[in-house]
Residue, then its C-alpha position, 0 to 999 in steps of 0.5 A: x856063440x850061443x846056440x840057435x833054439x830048436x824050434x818044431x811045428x806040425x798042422x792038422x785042420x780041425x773044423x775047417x780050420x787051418x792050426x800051424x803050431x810052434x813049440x820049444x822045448x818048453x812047450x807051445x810057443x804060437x798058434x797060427x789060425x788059417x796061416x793069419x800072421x805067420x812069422x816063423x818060417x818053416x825052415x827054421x823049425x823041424x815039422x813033426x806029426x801033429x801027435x808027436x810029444x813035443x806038440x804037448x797034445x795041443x791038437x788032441x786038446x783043440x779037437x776036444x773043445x770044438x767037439x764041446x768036450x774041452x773047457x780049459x786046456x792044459x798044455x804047457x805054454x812058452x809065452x814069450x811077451x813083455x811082463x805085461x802082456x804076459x800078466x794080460x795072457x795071464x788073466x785072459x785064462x781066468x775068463x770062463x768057458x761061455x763068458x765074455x768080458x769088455x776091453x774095459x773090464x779087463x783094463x780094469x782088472x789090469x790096473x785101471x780103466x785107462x789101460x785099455x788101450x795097452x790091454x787091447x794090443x796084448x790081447x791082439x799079440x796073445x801067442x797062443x789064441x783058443x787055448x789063451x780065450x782071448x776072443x771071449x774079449x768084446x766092446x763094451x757095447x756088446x759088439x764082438x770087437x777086433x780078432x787076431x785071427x779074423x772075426x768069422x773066426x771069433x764069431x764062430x768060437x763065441x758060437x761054440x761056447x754058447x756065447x754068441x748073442x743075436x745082439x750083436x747083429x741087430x741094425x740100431 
């Protein structure tokens, strides 16, 4: 019989933002923002303090970006996905701090224009949202598009990183 994975967890609000973060052995394995989405019941990992060193210094690290002093994180992931979703989380790292890209660019990135669709569904399962930048993906149109994780808080980390265009909120 195999053994059950040992699973650990911590929270810490930072900016006003509730993180609920869960880590293996391997490293940060989700990001919950605001408790959105939740699935791993508590009881079913062991809660540490947000500085322990099995959360990888993933709280240090978030604190760092939203006081503008982090652009790139550096902590170990245990993505757990298809191997295309993780090729997607892959290539939503090499997005820069500051820029964003279209559903359609990404696609294209991803092997053609007419995967937009899948591109669109793993960026909305990227486990780990902020340290994998999937919110600098946005409509073609300029418009700031879907978010996991609410579009107040998309709205506000594109805001963050400079990012944010009055654009996006003009009446056409």
């Amino acid at each position: 019989m195999k053994e059950a994975e040992q699973l650990f967890y911590s929270t810490l609000k930072i900016k006003g933002i509730l993180f609920k973060v869960f880590a293996s052995h391997k490293g940060i394995l989700k990001i919950y923002i605001n408790d959105i989405g939740t699935k791993i019941k508590r009881g079913e990992a062991i809660k540490l303090h947000p500085d322990d060193p099995y959360m990888n210094n993933v709280f240090k690290q978030l604190k760092e970006y939203f006081n503008m002093e982090r652009k790139e994180f550096d902590i170990p992931l245990d993505l757990r996905g298809t191997d295309f979703q993780k090729e997607v989380w892959k290539e939503l790292t090499k997005i820069p701090y500051g820029k964003t890209i279209s559903y359609k660019e990404l696609a294209i990135k991803m092997g053609g224009a007419a995967k937009s669709r899948a591109v669109g569904q793993a960026n909305s399962l990227n486990p780990t949202p902020i340290v994998v930048p999937c919110h600098r993906v946005i409509n073609t149109d300029g418009k700031l598009g879907g978010y996991s994780c609410g579009l107040d808080v998309k709205e506000m980390l594109l805001e963050l990183e400079g990012k944010l265009s009055l654009e996006l909120f003009e009446e056409v």
